[in-house]
N, C-alpha and C positions, 0 to 999 in steps of 0.2 A: 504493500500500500504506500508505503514511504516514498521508494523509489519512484509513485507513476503521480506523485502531484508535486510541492513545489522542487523537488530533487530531479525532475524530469529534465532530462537531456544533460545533465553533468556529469564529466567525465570523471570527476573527484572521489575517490572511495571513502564508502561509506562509512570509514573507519575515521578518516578525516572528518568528515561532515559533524561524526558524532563532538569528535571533539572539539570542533566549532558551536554546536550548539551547547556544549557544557559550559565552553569560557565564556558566552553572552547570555546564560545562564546565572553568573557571577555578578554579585550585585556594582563591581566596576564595570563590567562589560572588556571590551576590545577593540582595539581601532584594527582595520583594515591592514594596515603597514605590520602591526605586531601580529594581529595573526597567519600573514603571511609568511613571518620568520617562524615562527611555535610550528605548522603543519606543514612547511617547504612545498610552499605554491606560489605561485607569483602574485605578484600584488593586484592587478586586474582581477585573476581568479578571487581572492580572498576578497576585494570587494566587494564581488557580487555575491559573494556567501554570507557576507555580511545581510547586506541586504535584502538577500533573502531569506534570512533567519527573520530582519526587521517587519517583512511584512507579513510574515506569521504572526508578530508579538502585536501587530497593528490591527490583524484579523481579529484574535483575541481580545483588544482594546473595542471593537465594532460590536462584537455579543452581548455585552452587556450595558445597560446603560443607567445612567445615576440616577437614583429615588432615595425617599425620603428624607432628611433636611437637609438641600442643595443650597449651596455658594456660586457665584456665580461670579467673577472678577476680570478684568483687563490685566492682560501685563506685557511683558517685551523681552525679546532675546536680543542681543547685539547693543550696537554701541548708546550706553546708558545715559549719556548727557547732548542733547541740541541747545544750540543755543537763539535758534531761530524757532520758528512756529511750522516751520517745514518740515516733513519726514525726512530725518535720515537716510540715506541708502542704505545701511549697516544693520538699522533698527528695523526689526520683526514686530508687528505685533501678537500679540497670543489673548486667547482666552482659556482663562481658566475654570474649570467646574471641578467640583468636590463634595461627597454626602460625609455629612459633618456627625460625629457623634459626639456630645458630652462628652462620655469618660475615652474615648481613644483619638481625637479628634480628626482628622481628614482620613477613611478610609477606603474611599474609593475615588482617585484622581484622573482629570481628563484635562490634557492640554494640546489647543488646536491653535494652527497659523489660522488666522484674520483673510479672508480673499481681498483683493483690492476692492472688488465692487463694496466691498463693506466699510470702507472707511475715505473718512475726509482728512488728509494728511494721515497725521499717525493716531486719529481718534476713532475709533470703534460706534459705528451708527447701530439704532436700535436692530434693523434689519438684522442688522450680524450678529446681535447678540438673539434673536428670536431662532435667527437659521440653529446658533448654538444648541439653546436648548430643545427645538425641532430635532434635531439629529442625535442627539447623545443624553435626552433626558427622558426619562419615564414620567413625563406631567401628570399624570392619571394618579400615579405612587409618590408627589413629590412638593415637599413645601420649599418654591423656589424664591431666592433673594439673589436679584440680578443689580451689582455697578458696574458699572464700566467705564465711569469720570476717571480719568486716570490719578486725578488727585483728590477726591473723593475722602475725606475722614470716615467715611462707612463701608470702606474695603474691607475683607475679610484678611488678616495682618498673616494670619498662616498661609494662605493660597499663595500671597504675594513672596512670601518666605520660597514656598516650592517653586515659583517660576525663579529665582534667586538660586536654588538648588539644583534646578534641573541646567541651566545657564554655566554655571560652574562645572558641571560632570560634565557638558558637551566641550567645554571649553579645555578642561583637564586633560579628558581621553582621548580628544582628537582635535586637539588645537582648533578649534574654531570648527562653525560647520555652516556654509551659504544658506541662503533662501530654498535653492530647485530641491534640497535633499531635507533639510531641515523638519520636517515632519516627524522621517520616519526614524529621528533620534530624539522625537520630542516620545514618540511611541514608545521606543524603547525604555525611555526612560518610566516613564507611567506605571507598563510593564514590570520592569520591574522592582518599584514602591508598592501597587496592587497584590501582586503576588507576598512581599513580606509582609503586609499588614494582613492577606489570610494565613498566612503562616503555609501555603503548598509549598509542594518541591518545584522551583521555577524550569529545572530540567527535565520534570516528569510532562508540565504542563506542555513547557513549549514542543514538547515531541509531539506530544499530541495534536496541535498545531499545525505541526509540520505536514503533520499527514492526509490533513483533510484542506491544507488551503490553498488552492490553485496554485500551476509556477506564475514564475515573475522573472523575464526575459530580460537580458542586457540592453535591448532595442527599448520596450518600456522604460528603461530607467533612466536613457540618457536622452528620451524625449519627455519628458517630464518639463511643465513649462520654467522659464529661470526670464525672470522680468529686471535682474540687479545690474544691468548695464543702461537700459531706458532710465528704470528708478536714478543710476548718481546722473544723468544729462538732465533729467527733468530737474533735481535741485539743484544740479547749479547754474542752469537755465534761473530758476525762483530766485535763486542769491543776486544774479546779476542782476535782474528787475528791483530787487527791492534795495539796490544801493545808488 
């Protein structure tokens, strides 16, 4: 079963594989460049194993979706300070969702890149916050509190902390990581904070993953849209107007 879904057509044995799916199993995880040295594969191959371990850990992020008392927050991956009113080109935005418990607090984490259609510079319209909870929230099962003012005194101070958290580990493990890919290391990371807060084995889970979620071709990957070359012309197109 393993071999005829996302393992379809690698020529990589399965002995490797496994051992890729153990180290991003590991709550550091693994950059591409290192697990190409650990399994003696080229770093192309090992990207794409990466990757497609990540969108097994994304499938599994899709099944489930957040109930009962949801948080709902704005935040941002990349560069933390503008000093204009203009987006960034470095800065991501993100929304965060979290079902909140009293005694264990954020147990079940969701953090998604912002489409453009959904914002005015780097601010989050309601739109994008409704699609959010449209797609990742059980409304029916769910007492939801949505900001998305970025500076807002009614943020939820933890969510903000995990987008803080998860910025650092992308930053650590793999020195930076652009917009086109960006996602599915926001997935990862979710992944695995989800899995430690039910206490599973995150390498029993992700096998099981593995086996039932479609592949994921190098052709899909590297056409994945990447807008971060318009985005820096457009601001600094805006800078030169506004001087």
């Amino acid at each position: 079963m393993i071999v005829g879904t996302i393992m379809e057509g690698s020529r990589t044995p399965l002995t490797l594989w496994f051992q890729a799916l153990f180290l991003h199993a590991r709550p550091k995880g693994i950059s591409a460049f290192r697990l190409a040295s650990v399994i003696g594969t080229t770093y192309k191959t090992a990207w794409l194993i990466c990757h497609k371990i990540r969108h097994a850990m994304s499938a599994c992020d899709s099944q489930e979706l957040l109930s009962g008392l949801v948080r709902v927050n704005c935040g941002g991956y990349g560069r933390p300070h503008n000093p204009t009113v203009f987006r960034h080109p470095q800065k991501q935005p993100l929304i965060l969702g979290g079902t909140i418990s009293a005694e264990a607090g954020i147990t079940h984490l969701k953090i998604k890149q912002v489409p453009d259609r959904h914002l005015i510079q780097d601010r989050i319209t309601s739109l994008g916050s409704h699609e959010f909870v449209q797609k990742h929230v059980d409304s029916a099962k769910a007492d939801i509190t949505i900001v998305i003012q970025e500076f807002s005194i009614h943020r939820y101070r933890p969510l903000l902390q995990m987008a803080s958290n998860a910025s650092n580990w992308i930053n650590w493990t793999f020195s930076g990581i652009g917009p086109k890919h960006l996602q599915s290391y926001l997935d990862q990371y979710c992944f695995g904070y989800n899995q430690l807060q039910r206490k599973t084995n995150p390498f029993q889970v992700l096998l099981s993953y593995i086996a039932i979620t479609p592949t994921l071709t190098y052709l899909n990957l590297i056409q994945r849209e990447d807008y971060s070359a318009q985005r820096k012309i457009e601001y600094e197109r805006l800078l030169r107007e506004a001087c």
